[in-house]
C-alpha positions in Angstrom: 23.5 195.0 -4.0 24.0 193.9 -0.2 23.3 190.6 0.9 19.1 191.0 3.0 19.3 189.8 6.9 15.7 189.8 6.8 14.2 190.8 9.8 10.5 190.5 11.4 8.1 192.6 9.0 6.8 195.5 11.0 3.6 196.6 9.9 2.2 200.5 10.8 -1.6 201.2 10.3 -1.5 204.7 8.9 -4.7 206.5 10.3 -3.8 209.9 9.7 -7.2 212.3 9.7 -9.1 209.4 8.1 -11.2 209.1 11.2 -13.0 212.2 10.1 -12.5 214.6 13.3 -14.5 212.0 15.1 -12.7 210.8 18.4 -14.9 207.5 18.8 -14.3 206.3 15.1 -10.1 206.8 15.8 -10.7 204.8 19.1 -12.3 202.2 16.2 -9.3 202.0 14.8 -7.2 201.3 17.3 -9.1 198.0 18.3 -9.8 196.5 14.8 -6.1 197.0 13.9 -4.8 195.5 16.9 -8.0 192.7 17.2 -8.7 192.0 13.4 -5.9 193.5 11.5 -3.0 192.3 13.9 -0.6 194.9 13.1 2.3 196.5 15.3 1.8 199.7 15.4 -0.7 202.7 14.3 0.0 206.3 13.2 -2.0 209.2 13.5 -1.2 213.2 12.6 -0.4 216.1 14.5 -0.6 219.9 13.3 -0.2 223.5 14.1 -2.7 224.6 11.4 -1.5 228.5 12.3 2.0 227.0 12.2 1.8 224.9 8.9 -0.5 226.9 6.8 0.2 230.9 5.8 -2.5 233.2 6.1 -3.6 233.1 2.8 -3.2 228.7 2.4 -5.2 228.9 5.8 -8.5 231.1 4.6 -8.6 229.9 1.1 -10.8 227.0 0.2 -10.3 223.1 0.0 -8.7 222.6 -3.3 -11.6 219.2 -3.4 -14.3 220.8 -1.9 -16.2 217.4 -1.9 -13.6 216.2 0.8 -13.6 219.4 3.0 -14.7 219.3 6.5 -14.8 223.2 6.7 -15.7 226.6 4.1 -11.6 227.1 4.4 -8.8 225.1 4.4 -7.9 226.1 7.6 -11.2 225.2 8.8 -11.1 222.1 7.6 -7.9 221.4 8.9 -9.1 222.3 12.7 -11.9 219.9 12.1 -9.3 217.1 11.8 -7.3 217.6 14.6 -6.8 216.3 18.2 -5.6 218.0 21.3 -2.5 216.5 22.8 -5.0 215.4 25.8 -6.9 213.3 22.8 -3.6 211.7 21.6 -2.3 210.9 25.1 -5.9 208.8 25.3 -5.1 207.6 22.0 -1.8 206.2 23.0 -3.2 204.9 26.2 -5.5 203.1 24.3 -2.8 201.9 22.2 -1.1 200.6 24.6 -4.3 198.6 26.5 -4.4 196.9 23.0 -0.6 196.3 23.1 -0.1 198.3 19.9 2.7 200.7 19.9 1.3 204.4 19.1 2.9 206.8 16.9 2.2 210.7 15.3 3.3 212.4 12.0 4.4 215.8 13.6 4.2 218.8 11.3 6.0 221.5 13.0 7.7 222.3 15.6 4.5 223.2 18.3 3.3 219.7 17.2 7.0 218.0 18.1 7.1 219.4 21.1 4.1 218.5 22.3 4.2 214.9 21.4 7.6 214.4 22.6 5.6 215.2 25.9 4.1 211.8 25.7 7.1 209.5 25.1 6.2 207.3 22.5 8.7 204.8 20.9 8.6 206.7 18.0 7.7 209.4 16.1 7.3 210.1 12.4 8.6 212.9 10.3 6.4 213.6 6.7 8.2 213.7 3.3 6.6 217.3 3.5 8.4 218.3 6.3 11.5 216.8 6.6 13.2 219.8 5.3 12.0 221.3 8.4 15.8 221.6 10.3 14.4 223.3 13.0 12.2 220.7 14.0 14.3 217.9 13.4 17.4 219.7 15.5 14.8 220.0 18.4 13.7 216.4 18.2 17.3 215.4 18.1 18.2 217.6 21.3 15.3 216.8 23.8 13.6 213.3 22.2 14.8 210.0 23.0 12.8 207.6 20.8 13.3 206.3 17.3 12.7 209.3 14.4 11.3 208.3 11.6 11.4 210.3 8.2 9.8 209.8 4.6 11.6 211.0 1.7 8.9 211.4 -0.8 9.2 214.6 -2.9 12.9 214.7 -1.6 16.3 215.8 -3.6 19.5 214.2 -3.0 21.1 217.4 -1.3 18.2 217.7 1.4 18.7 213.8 1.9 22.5 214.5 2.5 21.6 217.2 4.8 18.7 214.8 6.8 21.5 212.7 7.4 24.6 215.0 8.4 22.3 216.3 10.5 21.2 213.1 12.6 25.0 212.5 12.5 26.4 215.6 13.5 23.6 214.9 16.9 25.1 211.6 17.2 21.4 210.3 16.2 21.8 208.5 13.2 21.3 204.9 15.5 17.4 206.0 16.3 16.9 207.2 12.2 14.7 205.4 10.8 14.5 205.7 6.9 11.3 205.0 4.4 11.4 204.8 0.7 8.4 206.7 -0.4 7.0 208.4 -3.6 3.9 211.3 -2.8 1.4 210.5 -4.8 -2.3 209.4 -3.8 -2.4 207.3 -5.7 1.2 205.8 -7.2 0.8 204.1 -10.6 3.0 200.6 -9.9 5.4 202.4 -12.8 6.1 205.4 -10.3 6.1 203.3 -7.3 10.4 202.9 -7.6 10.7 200.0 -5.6 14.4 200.1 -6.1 14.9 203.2 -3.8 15.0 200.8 -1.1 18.4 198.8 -2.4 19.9 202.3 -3.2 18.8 203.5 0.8 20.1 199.9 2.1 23.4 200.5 0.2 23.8 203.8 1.1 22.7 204.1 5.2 21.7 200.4 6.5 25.1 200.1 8.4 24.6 203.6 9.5 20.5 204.1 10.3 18.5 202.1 12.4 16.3 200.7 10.0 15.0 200.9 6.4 11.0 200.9 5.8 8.8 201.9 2.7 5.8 203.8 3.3 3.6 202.7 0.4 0.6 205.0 -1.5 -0.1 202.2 -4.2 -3.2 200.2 -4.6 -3.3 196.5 -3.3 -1.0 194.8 -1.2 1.6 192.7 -3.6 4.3 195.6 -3.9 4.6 195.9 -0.3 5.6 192.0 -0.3 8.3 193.1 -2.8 9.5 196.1 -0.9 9.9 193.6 2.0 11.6 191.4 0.1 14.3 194.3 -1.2 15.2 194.4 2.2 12.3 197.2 4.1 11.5 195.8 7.2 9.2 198.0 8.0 5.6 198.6 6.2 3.6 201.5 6.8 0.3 202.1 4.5 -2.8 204.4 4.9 -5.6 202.2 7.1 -9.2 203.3 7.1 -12.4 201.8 7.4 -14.3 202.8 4.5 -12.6 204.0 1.1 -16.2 205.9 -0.3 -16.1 207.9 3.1 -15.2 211.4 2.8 -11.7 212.6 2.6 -8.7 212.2 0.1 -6.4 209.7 1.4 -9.1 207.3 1.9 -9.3 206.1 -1.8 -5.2 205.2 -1.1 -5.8 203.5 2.1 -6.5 199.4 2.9 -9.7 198.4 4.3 -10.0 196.3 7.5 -9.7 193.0 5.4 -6.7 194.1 3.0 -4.6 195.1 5.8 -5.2 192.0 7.9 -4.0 190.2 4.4 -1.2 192.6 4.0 0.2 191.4 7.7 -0.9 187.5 7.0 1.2 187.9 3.8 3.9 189.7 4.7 4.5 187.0 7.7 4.2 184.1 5.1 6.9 185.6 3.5 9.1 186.0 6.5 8.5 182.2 7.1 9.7 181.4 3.3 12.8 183.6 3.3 15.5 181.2 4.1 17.6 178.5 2.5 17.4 175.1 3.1 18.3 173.9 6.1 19.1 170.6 4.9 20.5 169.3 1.3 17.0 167.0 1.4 14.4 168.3 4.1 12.6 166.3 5.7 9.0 166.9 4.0 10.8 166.2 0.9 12.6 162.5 2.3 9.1 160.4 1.1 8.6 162.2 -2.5 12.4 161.3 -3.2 11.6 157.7 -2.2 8.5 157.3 -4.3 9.8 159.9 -7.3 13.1 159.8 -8.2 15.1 158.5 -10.5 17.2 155.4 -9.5 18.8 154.7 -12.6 19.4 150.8 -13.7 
């Protein structure tokens, strides 16, 4: 196992569709998770529906109707989504709030059209990052950092992911995330240990190593930070009982804000001593230890 140079955590807000379709609510989110939550980033979704669905996935019903936003699943889908004008207010807002903004792209319509807006980075789904088409086109005509999930993922698409970014000379803007699909991941799923085997494998290659997290709570996401992922990304909403399916996954307001709190405690504590006796410890020694006779 390689020695950790921990770095700054990194915390993204993962907003996805959970503002329900509703433009004002995902302008919500933007401010409590820069005012309240203090993170560094949020991420939202972009889809093709046409693009990403087939015919028959796109006129066949919700498979939870209770969460459907639409009498299809292509319906509900286009509920959900923003227009790349929408986003580029999104990221302008963002960017008043000093947050960095960032989109899951989910084909190649979706790639191009956020690439548009320049952002600092954008994210690649485990679902989709077998997609080689898109991720060649993102390689030849976007600058920023790529970041990829590799939930549901064999080792031979992995391999390819990365020849790939190599054979584009990209490999320094890959960013990498440990991840398991599941909403939600039982703690004995979760596989924590994914992130020594990616830090082994492609930290001196890769620009960075994160873990994109689908657990309940917030204490495995300290441990995934402490295996060396320096960057954090979990599902944000503002209501869990709201309608939708990731929202039962996702951290309220208050959990995230503890999530970032904690995960900068830990950066603080993540050192050796800097001296054999430090100073707060100079007066217990005095008063405590043992002199002999």
């Amino acid at each position: 196992m390689k020695y950790v140079k921990y770095k700054k955590p990194f915390v993204i807000a993962e907003i996805g569709c959970n503002h329900k379709g509703d433009f004002e609510i995902a302008k919500e989110f933007i401010k409590i998770a820069a005012i309240f939550c203090k993170v560094d980033a949020v991420k939202f979704q972009k889809r093709n529906n046409r693009e990403c669905l087939t015919p028959e996935q796109y006129k066949s019903p919700h498979p939870c109707p209770y969460h459907s936003y639409g009498n299809t699943y292509g319906a509900h889908r286009e509920f959900l989504e923003f227009s790349i004008k929408q986003h580029e207010q999104l990221k302008n807002l963002c960017e008043e709030f000093g947050l960095i903004y960032s989109t899951s792209v989910w084909d190649l319509t979706s790639a191009k059209e956020v690439a548009q807006l320049k952002p600092k980075m954008i994210k690649i789904p485990s679902a989709c990052n077998n997609h080689y088409e898109m991720l060649s086109w993102l390689c030849d005509n976007y600058e920023g950092e790529i970041h990829i999930s590799l939930g549901m993922t064999t080792t031979e698409e992995e391999k390819k992911v990365i020849n790939l970014f190599k054979e584009k000379k990209r490999q320094n803007d890959l960013v990498l995330y440990a991840c398991v699909s599941g909403y939600p991941v039982p703690m004995e799923d979760l596989s924590l240990l994914e992130i020594t085997r990616l830090r082994d494998k492609y930290e001196d290659l890769v620009k960075g190593i994160g873990f994109s997290g689908h657990h309940k709570g917030i204490a495995m996401d300290i441990a995934a930070y402490t295996l060396g992922a320096s960057i954090i990304e979990r599902h944000f909403t503002l209501d869990r009982t709201w309608k939708g399916t990731d929202h039962a996954v996702s951290l309220e307001p208050d959990g995230l804000r503890r999530l970032v709190r904690d995960l900068n405690c830990a950066s603080k504590a993540l050192n050796y001593k800097k001296e054999k006796i430090l100073p707060i410890e100079k007066a217990q020694r005095e008063k405590l230890k043992y002199k002999g006779r």
